[in-house]
C-alpha positions in Angstrom: -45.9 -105.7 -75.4 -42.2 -107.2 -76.1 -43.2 -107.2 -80.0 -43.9 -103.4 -79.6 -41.1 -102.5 -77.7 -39.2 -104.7 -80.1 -40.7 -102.9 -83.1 -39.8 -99.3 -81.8 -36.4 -100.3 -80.8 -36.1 -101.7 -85.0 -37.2 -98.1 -86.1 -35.5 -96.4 -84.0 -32.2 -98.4 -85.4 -33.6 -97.2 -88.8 -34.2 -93.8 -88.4 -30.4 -93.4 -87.0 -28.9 -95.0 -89.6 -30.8 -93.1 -92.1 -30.5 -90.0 -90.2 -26.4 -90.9 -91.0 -26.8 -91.7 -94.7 -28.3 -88.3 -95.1 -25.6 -86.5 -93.2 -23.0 -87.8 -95.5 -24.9 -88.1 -98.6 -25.0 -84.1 -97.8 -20.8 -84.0 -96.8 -20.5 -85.6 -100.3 -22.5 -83.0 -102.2 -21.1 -80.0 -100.5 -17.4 -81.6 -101.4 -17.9 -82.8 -104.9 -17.8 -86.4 -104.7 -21.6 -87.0 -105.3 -24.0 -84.9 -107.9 -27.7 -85.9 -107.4 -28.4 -83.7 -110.5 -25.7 -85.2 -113.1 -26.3 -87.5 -116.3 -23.7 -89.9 -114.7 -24.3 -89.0 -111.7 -22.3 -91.9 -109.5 -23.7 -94.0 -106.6 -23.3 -93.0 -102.5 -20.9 -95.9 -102.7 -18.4 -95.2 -105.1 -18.5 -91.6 -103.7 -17.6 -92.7 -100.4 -15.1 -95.1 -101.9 -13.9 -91.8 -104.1 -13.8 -89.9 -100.7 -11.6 -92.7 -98.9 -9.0 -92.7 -102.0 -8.5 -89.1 -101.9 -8.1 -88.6 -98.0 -5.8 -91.9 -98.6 -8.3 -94.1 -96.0 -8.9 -97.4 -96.7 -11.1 -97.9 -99.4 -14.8 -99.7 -98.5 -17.2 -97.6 -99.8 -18.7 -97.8 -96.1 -19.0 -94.7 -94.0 -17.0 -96.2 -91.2 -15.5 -95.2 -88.1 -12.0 -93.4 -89.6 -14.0 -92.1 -92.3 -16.6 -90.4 -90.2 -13.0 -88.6 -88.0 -11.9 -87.4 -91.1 -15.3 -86.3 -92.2 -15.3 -84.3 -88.5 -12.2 -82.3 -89.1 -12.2 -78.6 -89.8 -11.5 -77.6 -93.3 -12.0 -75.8 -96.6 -15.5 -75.1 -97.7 -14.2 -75.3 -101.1 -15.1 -78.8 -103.0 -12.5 -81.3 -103.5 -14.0 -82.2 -106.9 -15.3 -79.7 -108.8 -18.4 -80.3 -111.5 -17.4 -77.2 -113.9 -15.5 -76.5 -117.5 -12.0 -75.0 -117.0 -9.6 -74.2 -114.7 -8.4 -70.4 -114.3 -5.2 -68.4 -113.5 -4.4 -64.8 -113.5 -3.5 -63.2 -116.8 -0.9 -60.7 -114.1 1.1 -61.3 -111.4 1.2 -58.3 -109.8 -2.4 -58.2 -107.6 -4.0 -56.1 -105.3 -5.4 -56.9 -102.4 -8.2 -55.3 -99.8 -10.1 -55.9 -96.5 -13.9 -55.9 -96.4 -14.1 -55.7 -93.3 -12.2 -56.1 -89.5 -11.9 -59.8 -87.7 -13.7 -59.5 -84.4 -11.5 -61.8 -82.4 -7.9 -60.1 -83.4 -6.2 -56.5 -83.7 -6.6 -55.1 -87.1 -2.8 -54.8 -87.4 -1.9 -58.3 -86.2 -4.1 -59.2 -89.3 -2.5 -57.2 -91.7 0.6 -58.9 -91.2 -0.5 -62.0 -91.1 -2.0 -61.6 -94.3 1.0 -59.9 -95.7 2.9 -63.1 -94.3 0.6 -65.3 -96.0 0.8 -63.7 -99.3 4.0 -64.0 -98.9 4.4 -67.9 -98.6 3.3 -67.9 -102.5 5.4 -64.6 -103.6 8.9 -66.1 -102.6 9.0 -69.0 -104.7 7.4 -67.5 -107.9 7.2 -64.2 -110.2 3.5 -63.0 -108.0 3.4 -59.7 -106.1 1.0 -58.6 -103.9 0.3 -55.3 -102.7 -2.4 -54.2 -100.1 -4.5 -51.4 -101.4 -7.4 -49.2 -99.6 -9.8 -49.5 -102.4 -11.2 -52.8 -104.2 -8.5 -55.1 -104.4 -7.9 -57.4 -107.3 -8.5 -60.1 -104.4 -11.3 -58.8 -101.0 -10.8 -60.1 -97.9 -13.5 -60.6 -95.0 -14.6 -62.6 -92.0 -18.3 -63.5 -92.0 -21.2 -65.1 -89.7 -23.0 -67.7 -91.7 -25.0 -66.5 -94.5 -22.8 -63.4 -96.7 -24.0 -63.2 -100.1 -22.3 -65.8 -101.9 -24.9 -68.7 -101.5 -22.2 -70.3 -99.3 -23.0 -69.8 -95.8 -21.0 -70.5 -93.1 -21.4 -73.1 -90.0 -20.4 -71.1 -87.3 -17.5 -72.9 -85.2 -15.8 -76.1 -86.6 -16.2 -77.9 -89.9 -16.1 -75.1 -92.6 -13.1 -72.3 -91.1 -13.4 -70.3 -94.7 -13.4 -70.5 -98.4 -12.3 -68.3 -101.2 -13.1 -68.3 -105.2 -10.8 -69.1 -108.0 -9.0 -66.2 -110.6 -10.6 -64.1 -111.7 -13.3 -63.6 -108.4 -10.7 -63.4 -106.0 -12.9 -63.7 -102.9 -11.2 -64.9 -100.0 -13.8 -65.5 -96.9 -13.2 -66.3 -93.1 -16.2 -67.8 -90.8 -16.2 -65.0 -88.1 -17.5 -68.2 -86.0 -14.3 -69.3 -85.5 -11.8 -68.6 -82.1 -9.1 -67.3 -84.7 -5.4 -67.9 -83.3 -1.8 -66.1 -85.2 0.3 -69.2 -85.4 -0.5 -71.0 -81.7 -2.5 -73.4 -81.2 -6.0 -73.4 -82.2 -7.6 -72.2 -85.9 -4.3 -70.5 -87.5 -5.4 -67.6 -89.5 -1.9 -67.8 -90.9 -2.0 -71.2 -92.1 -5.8 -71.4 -93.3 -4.9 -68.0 -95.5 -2.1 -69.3 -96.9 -4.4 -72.0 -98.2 -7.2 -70.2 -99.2 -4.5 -67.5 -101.6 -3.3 -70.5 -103.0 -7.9 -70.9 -104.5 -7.3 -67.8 -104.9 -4.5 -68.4 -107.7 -6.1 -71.5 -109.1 -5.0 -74.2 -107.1 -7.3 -77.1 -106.2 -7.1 -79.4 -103.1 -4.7 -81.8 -102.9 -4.6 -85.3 -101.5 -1.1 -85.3 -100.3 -1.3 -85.0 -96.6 0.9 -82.4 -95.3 0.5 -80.2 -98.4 -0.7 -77.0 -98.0 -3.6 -77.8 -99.9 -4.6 -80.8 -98.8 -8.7 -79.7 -97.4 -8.6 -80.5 -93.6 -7.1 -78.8 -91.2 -5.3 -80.9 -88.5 -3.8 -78.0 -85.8 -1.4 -75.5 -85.9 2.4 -76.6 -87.5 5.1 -74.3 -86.5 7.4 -73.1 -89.0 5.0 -73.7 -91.9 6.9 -74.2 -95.1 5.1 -75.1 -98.6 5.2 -78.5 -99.3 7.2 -79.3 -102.6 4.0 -80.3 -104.0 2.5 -76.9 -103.6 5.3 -75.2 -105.3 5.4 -77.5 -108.1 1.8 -76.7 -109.0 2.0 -73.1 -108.5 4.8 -72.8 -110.4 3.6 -74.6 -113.3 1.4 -71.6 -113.0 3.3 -68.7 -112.9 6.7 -69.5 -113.1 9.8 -70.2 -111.2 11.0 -66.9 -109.1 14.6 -66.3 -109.9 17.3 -65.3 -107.5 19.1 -62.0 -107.3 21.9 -61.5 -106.0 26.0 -60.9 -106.6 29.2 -63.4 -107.4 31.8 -64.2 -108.8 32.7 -67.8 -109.4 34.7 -70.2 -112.9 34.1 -73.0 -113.8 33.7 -75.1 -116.6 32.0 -78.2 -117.9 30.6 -80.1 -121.4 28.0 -82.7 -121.4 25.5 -83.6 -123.9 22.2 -85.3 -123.6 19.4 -86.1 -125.6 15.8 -86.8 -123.9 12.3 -86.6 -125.0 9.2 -85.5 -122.8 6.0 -84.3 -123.5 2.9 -82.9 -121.8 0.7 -83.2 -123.9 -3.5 -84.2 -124.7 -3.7 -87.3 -126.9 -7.4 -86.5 -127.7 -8.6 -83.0 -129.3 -11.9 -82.6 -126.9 -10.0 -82.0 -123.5 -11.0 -78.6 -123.7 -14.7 -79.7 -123.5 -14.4 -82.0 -120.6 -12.1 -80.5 -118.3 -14.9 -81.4 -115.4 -14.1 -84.7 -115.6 -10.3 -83.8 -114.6 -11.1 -84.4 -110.5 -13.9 -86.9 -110.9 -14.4 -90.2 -109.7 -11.9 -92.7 -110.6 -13.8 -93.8 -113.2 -13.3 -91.0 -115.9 -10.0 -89.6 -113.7 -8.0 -92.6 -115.5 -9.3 -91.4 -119.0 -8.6 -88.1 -118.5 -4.9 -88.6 -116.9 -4.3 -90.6 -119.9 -5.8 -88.5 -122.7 -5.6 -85.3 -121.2 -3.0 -84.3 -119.2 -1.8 -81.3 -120.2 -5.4 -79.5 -120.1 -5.9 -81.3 -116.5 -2.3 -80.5 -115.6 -1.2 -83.7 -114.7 2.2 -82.6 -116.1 
């Protein structure tokens, strides 16, 4: 009897265990970090170990326990790594925008503004402008229950809060699951929108913490600001807004300088590779060193 009970116990330890292998095995396919389908497709360990490095965890290649909180945390339903050729921008910068459709848990005019607000964020700092517009937009906005016609279903509350799709698609999607909040605490449409416009212009995740872009989503931060980080890469992009304004002012000055710099690909097949960009730390060394400027590392 004690070798039976002993027996289920050792099977039920299994089953557990493989029950969480599975669940992250699946976190690390929805994100990027492992492709069961790929020629060099990695192991479930160095994905892990990929995952820790970019959520800046300590590296073990073991699900543990601070992997699995940061694993529980709301965020983007985009990937973190991405498996396809290219990265895109928007050959304009003046875009339209439009709803699909209302958000059930605020006033349609609260919204708006929030919205307007967001686009906003991105529209100060570079030559972009954004203009709402009662047919199709160049970007769509709209808040969704779980499945919506983009093979990307939603998860109701928690986890995924939205995504949105890179130029030239220009979908921007809210789960309708969530308790949406305007900049209190709780699920800030303000600060997830301003995240997902910045997909929406071609920016990936990053893996500085307080960005922006970084993928989770850790609460509501008053006075939201872009991190530098965020308005270096999207003004690599599209360019550095200018000032306007009046003055008056003399002065003057000589210097000279001489410098070099260059951002630049040392290898002529970057443009063929450019999936490799975000990967796991085993090609993301090449490609930082060979490829930069197609990767925009510079």
């Amino acid at each position: 009897m004690m070798l039976k009970v002993f027996a289920l116990e050792c099977l039920l330890v299994v089953v557990v265990i493989c029950k969480a292998d599975i669940d992250a095995e699946d976190f690390l396919t929805s994100f990027g970090y492992l492709n069961r389908n790929a020629f060099n497709r990695v192991s479930v360990t160095d994905a892990i170990k990929d995952y820790q490095s970019f959520n800046n965890l300590q590296v073990t290649g073991v699900v543990d326990e601070n992997t699995k909180a940061e694993m529980a945390k709301p965020r983007c339903g985009n990937p973190d790594r991405h498996g396809y050729n290219g990265y895109s921008k928007w050959t304009k910068t003046t875009l339209t925008y439009s709803f699909r459709n209302k958000c059930e848990d605020l006033s349609d005019v609260a919204v708006r503004q929030t919205i307007r607000e967001a686009f906003k964020m991105w529209s100060d700092v570079t030559h972009l402008a954004f203009t709402e517009t009662s047919g199709k937009g160049d970007i769509t906005i709209g808040f969704h229950h779980n499945s919506h016609g983009d093979n990307s279903p939603f998860d109701g509350p928690g986890r995924v809060l939205a995504h949105a799709y890179f130029p030239p698609e220009g979908r921007l999607c809210f789960d309708e699951g969530e308790r949406w909040v305007i900049k209190t605490t709780g699920t800030d449409l303000f600060e997830i929108a301003v995240h997902e416009i910045g997909h929406i212009l071609g920016l990936e995740h990053s893996n500085i913490q307080g960005t922006i872009m970084y993928p989770s989503y850790s609460g509501y931060r008053p006075n939201l600001q872009l991190h530098q980080d965020d308005r270096r890469r999207i003004q690599q992009m599209y360019g550095v807004k200018t000032g306007t304004g009046t003055g008056t002012g003399t002065g003057t000055g000589t210097g000279t300088g001489t410098g070099t710099g260059s951002c630049s690909d040392k290898v002529t097949d970057c443009s063929k590779n450019l999936a490799y960009c975000r990967s796991p730390p085993q090609w993301h060394d090449y490609m930082k060193a060979s490829c930069a400027k197609s990767c925009r590392f510079c």
